[in-house]
C-alpha positions in Angstrom: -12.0 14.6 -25.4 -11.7 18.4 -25.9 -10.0 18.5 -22.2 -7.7 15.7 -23.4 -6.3 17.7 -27.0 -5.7 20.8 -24.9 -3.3 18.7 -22.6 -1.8 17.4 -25.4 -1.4 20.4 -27.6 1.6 22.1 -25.8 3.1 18.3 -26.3 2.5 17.9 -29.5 4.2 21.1 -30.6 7.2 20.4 -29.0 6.9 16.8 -31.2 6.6 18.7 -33.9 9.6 20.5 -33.1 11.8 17.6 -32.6 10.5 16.2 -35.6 11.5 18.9 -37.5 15.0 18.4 -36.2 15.2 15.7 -38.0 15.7 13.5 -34.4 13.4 10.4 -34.1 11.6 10.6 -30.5 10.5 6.9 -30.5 14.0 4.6 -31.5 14.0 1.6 -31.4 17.0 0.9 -28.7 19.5 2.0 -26.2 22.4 0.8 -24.9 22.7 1.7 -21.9 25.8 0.8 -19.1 24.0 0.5 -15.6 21.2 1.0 -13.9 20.7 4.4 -12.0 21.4 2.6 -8.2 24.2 0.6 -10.1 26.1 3.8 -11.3 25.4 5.6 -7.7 27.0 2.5 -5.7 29.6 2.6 -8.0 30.6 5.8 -7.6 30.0 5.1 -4.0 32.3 2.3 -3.8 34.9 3.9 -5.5 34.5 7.1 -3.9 34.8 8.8 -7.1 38.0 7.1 -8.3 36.3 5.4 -11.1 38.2 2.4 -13.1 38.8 3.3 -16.6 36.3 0.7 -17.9 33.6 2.8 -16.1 34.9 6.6 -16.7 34.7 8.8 -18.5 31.7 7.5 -20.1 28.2 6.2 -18.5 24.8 5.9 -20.6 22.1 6.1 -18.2 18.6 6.0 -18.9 15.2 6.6 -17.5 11.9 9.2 -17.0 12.0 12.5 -16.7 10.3 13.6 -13.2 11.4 16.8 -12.9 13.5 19.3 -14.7 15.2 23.0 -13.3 16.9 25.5 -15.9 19.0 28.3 -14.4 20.3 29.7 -17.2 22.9 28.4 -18.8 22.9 24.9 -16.8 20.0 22.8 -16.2 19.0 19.7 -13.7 17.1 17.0 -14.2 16.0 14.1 -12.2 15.2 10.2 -14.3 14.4 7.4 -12.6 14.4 3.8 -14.0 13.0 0.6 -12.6 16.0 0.9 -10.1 15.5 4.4 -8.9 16.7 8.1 -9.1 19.8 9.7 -10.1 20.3 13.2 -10.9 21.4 14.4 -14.2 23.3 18.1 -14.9 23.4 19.9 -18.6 25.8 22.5 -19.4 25.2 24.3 -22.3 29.0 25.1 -23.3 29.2 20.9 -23.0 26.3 20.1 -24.9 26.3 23.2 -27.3 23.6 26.2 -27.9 21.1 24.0 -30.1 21.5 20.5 -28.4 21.1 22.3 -25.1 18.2 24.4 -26.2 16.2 20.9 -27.1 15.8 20.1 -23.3 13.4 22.6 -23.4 11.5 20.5 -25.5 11.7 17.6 -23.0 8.7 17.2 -20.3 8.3 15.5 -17.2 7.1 12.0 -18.0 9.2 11.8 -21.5 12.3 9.0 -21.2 15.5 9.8 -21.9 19.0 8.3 -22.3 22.5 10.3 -21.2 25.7 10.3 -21.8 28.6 11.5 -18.9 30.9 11.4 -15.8 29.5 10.8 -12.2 30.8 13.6 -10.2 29.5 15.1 -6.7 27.5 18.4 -5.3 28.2 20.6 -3.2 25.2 19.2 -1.3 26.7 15.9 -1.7 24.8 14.3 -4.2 26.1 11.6 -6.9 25.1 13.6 -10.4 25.7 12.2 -14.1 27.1 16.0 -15.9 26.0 15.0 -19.7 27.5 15.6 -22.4 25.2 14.1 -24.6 21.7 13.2 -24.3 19.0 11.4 -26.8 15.1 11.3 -26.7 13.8 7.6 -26.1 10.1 8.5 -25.8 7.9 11.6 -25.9 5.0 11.2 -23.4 1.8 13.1 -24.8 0.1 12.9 -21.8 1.7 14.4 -18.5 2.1 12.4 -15.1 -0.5 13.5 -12.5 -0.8 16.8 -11.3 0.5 15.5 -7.9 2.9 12.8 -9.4 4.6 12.3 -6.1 1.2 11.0 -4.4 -1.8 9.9 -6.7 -4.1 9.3 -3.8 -7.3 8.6 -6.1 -8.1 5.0 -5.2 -10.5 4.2 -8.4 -7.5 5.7 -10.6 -4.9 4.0 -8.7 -6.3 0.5 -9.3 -7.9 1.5 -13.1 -4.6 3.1 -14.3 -2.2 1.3 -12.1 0.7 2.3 -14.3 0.2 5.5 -13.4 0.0 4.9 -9.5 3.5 2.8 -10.3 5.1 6.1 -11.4 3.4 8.3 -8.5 3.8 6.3 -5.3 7.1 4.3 -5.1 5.9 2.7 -2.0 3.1 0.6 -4.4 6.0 -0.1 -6.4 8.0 -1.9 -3.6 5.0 -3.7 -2.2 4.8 -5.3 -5.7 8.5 -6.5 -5.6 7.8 -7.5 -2.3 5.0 -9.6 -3.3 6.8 -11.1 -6.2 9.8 -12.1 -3.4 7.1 -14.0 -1.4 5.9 -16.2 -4.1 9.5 -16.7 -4.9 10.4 -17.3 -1.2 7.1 -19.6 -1.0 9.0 -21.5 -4.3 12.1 -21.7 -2.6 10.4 -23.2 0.8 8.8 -25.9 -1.4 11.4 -26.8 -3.2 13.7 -27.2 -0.9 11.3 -30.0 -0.1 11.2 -31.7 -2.7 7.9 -30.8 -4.4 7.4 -30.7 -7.9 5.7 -27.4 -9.6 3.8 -27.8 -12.3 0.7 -26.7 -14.8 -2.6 -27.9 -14.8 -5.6 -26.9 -17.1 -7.4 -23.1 -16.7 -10.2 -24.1 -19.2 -11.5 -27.6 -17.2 -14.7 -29.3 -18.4 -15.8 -29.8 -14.9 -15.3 -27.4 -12.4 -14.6 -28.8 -8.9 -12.5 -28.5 -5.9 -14.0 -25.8 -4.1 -17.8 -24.7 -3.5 -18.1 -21.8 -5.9 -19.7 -20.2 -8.5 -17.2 -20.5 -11.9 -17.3 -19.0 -14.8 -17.8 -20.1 -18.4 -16.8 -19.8 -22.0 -17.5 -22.1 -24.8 -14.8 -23.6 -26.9 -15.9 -23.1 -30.3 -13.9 -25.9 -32.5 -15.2 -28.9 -29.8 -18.3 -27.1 -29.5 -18.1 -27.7 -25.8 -18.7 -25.5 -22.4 -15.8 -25.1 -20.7 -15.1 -22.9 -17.5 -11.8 -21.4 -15.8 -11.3 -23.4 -12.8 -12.6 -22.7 -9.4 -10.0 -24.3 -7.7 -6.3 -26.3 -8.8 -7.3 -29.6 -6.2 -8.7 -32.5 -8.4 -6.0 -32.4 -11.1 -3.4 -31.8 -8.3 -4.5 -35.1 -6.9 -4.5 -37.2 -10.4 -0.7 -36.3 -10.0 -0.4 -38.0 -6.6 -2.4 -41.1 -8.2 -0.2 -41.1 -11.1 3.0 -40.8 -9.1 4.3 -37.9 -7.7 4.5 -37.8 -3.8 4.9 -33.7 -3.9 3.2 -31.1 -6.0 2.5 -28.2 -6.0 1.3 -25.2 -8.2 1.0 -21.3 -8.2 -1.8 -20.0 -10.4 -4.8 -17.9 -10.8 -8.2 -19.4 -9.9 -11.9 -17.7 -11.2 -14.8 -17.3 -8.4 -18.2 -15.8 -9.9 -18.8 -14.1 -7.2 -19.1 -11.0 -5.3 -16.1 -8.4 -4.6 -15.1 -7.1 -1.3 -12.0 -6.0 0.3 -10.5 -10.0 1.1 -11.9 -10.9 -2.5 -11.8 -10.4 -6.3 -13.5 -12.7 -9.1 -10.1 -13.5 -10.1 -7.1 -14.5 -7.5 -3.8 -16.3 -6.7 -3.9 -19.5 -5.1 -0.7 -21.8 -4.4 -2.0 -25.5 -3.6 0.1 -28.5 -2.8 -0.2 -32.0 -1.9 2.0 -34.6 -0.2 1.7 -38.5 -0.4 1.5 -40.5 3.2 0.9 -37.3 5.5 -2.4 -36.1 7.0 -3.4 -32.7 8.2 -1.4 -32.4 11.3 1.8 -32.6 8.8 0.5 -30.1 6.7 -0.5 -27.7 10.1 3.5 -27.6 10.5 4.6 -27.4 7.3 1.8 -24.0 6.7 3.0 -22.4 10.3 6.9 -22.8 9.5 6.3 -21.4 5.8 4.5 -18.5 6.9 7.4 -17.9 9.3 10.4 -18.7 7.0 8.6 -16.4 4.5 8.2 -13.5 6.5 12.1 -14.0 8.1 13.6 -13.6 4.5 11.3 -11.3 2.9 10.8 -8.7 6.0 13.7 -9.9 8.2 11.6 -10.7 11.2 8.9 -13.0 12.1 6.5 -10.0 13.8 4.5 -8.0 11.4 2.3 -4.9 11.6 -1.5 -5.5 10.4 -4.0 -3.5 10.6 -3.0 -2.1 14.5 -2.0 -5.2 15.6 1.3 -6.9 16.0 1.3 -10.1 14.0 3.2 -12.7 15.8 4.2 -15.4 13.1 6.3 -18.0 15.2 5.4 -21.6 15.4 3.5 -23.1 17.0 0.2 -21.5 16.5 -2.6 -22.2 18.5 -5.1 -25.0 17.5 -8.7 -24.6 18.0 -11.7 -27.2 17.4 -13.9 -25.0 15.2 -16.7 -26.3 17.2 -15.2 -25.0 21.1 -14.7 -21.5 18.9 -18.7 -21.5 17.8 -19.5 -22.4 20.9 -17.4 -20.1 22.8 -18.4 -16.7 20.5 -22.2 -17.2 20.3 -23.3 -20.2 22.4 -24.3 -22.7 20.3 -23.3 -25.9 19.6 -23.7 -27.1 16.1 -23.9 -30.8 16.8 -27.3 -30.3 19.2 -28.5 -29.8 15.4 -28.6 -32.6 13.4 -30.1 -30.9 10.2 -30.2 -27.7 8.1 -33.6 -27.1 9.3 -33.1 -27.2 13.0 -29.8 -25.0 12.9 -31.7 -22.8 10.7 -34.5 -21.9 13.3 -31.5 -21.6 15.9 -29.8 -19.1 14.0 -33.2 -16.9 13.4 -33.8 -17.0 16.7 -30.6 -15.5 17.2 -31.4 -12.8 15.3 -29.5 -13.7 12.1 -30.8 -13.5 8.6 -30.6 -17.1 7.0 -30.9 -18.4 3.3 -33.6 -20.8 3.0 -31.9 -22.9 0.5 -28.7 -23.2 2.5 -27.8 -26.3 3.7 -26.1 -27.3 7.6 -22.6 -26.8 6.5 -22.9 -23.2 4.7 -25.5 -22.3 7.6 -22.1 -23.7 9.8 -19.5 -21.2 7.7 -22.0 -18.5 8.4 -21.6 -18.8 12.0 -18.0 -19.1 11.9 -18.0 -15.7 9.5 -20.4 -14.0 11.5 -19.1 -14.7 14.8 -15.7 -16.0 15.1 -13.4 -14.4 11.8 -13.3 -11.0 13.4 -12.0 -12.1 16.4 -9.0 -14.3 14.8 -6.2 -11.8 14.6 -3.3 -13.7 16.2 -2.2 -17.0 13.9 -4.7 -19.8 14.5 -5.6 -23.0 12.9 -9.4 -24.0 13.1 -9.9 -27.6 13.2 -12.1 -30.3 13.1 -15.3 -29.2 10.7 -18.2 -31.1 10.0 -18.4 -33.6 7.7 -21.2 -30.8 5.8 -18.4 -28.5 5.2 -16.1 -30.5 3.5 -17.0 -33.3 0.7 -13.2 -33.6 -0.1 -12.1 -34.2 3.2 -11.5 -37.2 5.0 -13.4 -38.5 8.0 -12.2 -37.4 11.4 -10.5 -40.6 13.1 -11.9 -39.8 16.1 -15.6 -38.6 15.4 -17.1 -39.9 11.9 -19.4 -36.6 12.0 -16.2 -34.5 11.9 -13.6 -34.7 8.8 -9.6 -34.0 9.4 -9.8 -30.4 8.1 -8.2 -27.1 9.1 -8.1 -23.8 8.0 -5.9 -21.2 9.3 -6.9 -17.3 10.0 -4.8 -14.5 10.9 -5.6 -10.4 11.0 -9.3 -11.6 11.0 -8.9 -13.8 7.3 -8.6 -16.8 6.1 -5.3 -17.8 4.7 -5.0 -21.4 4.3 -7.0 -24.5 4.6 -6.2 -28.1 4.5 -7.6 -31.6 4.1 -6.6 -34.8 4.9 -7.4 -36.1 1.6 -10.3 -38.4 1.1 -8.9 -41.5 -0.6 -11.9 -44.1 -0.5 -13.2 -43.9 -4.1 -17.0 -45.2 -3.0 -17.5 -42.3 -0.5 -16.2 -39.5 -2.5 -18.8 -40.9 -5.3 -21.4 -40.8 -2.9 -20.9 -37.8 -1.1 -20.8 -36.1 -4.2 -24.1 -37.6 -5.1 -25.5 -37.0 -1.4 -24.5 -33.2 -1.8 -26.0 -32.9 -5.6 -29.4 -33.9 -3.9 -28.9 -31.4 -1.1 -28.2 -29.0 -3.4 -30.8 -29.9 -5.8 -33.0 -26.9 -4.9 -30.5 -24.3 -5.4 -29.4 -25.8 -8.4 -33.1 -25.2 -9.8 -33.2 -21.7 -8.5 -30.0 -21.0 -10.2 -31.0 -22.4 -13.4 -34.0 -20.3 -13.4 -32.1 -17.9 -13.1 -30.1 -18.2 -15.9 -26.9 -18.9 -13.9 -24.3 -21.7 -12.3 -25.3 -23.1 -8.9 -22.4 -22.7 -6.1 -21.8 -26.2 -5.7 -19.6 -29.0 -6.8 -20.0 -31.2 -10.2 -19.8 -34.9 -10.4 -16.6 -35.3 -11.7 -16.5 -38.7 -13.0 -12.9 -38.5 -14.7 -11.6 -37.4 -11.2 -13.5 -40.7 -9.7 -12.1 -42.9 -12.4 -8.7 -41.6 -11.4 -9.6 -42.2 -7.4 -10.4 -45.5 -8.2 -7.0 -46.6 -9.6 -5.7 -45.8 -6.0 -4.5 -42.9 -4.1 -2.5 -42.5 -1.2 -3.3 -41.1 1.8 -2.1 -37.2 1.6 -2.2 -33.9 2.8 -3.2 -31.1 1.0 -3.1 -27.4 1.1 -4.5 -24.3 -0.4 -2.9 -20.4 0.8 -4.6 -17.6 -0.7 -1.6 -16.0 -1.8 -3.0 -12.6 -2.4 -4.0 -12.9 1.5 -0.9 -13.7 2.5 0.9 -10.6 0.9 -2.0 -8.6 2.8 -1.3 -9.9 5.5 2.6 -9.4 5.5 2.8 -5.9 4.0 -0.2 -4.5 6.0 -2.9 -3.7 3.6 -6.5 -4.1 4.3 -7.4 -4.2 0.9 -7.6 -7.1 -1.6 -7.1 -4.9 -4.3 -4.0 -2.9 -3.1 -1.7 -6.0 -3.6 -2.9 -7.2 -7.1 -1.8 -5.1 -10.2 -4.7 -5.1 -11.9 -8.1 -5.9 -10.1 -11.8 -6.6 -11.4 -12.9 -2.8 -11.6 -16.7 -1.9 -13.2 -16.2 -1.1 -16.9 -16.7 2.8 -17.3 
């Protein structure tokens, strides 16, 4: 704290000072004209030869990053949320005492001018001022290196501050914001239907996860921030509408890593009277459209490689890419037990508790993921993996799933929907009694199992009828990784789960 008050002491003189001016650093307003780019192109566009309605006067606004007095004239830089413009004082235009508060000013304070747009000699577009006001005093100064914060547990923890310093993270934020709005257009377009379903669910369901929970205190009930947006999602289809979609965060009680964070974007729809293979095309030729009007091109760098988005992407049975990475076949197993003994004998470290289709996902993670760095879908799981999913036509072991990886992650996965009311009530209870072990363990233990609930509203629903549809989850956070080239969950959300100091 001591280090803290003598940063701030040199401030708060200068506060003092204005203060005792009788000029009130924190107002409540300012009108300003345009934007700093706004008043640049204008000038631009014109080529100096303002309108009337624009000159003499503009009121620009913005942060101070850096200020240079020679004298009797002075430069300063602001920047806004549109970007830099250069501002020049003269002290016969401002007078001795207006011109002698700049001195007052600091880099990080905000301020609003008043002037004509005129150019260098060096040929750059400058507001002169003849008028100036305070909009905020900043007590605390910008990092030492402003220009380039480069420490990562700062970045994420005080991300306004890595906002100011590195205008790149800015951009990739506005970049992310134009594919979820691209992604809304695509949909759309379509004719889905967005809309809002419950955060705080009784039952949590639609995913195999560990959630989260809180307790609502006027119903006295336990209620937990969903895992997933699916079952709801699909009540909509029962009650009526063939296309939804929605955009929203999701809560996983689990561990963080660079492709995941406790708390995370997830965009799921679903569409009456398709299956899987619909959805495969729709997933390719929205990845594609989005990168083509976000980035302008359908290639994108990622981690070394060159991502080529184009349709169609290759389709793989997940089994022919187990098989082909490590040797083994999951179907010569027909239990947990059996693959279990494989897999140690392979050298790999196994959960006793785990059951075939985890033991299955572990195999895929261990040997496949880091090899799928081109667009692929993986399809075809076993019936283990995926108690949502609906049975393969072809094979009853299999179920009509994909899920599609690219830069070595998983960005997408897809069901065709189970539908038949009696199965999805028994497979739920089938994988409650499979699970029955861990869900002692975790108990013990004082916490949630990873596994689904018996959702009995969601059943009800099923039972009124549902048609047969295609559904869809993207990891949207993913997605922005994988178009902007960051290998870190973390770099593209704004404010990730960090360890309390």
């Amino acid at each position: 704290m001591a280090g803290q008050e003598r940063i701030e002491q040199p401030r708060l003189e200068k506060l003092s000072r204005i203060l005792n001016r009788g000029i009130e650093p924190y107002p409540h307003t300012y009108r300003r004209t345009h934007t700093n780019r706004e008043a640049i192109e204008l000038f631009a566009k014109t080529d100096g030869n303002l309108p009337s309605v624009d000159s003499p006067e503009l009121r620009l606004a913005g942060r101070i990053t850096a200020s240079r007095f020679m004298g009797k004239v002075a430069f300063f830089d602001i920047r806004d949320g549109s970007g830099r413009i250069q501002i020049f004082f003269r002290r016969d235009s401002l007078g001795t005492d207006k011109y002698e508060l700049l001195h007052d000013l600091d880099i990080g304070d905000f301020m609003g001018v008043t002037g004509s747009l005129f150019k260098t000699k060096t040929g750059e577009i400058t507001l002169e001022a003849n008028d100036f006001t305070i909009l905020a005093k900043s007590l605390l100064p910008l990092p030492e290196k402003w220009h380039g914060l480069v420490d990562v547990e700062k970045r994420y923890r005080q991300r306004y501050l890595d906002l100011i310093a590195n205008e790149d993270v800015k951009e990739l934020f506005i970049t992310r914001s134009k594919i979820i709005n691209c992604i809304r257009d695509y949909l759309n377009t379509r004719g889905f239907i967005e809309v809002e379903t419950p955060v705080l669910q009784p039952m949590y369901g639609g995913a195999l996860a560990r959630p989260f929970i809180t307790h609502h205190h006027a119903l006295d009930q336990d209620l937990y921030p969903r895992i997933a947006l699916e079952l709801y999602l699909k009540r909509l289809i029962i009650g009526g509408f063939d296309k939804v979609y929605e955009i929203g965060r999701v809560f996983r009680n689990e561990g963080i890593s660079t492709k995941h964070n406790p708390e995370f974007t997830m965009l799921e729809s679903y569409e009456a009277y398709v299956d899987y293979n619909s959805v495969m095309e729709m997933t390719e030729n929205l990845v594609c459209t989005v990168a083509k009007k976000v980035l302008g091109c359908s290639e994108v760098n990622f981690a070394g490689e060159v991502i080529k988005l184009d349709p169609p992407w290759k389709r793989l049975p997940l089994r022919e890419a187990i098989l082909e990475k490590c040797g083994l076949d999951f179907m010569d197993f027909p239990d947990a037990d059996s693959l279990r003994v494989q897999m140690q004998k392979m050298g790999m470290q196994v959960d006793p508790l785990k059951d075939k289709g985890r033991l299955i996902d572990e195999l895929l993670s261990t040997y496949v993921e880091p090899h799928l760095k081109q667009p692929i879908f993986l399809i075809d799981y076993p019936l283990e993996m995926s108690p949502l999913a609906k049975r393969h036509r072809d094979d009853e072991r299999l179920v009509e799933r994909f899920e599609a990886f690219s830069g070595t992650m998983e960005i997408a996965n897809s069901f065709s929907e189970l539908n038949d009311p009696r199965e999805q009530r028994a497979r739920f209870h089938k994988q409650r009694e499979m699970h029955a072990a861990e869900v002692d363990r975790a108990k013990a233990a004082g916490e949630l199992p990873e596994t689904e609930m018996i959702d009995d509203d969601f059943l009800l629903a099923l039972e009124h009828g549902m048609p047969p549809t295609g559904g869809l989850g993207i990891g949207i956070d993913r997605l922005v990784m994988l178009l902007t080239d960051k290998q870190s969950i973390r770099e593209v959300i704004l404010f990730p789960q960090l360890k309390s100091k």
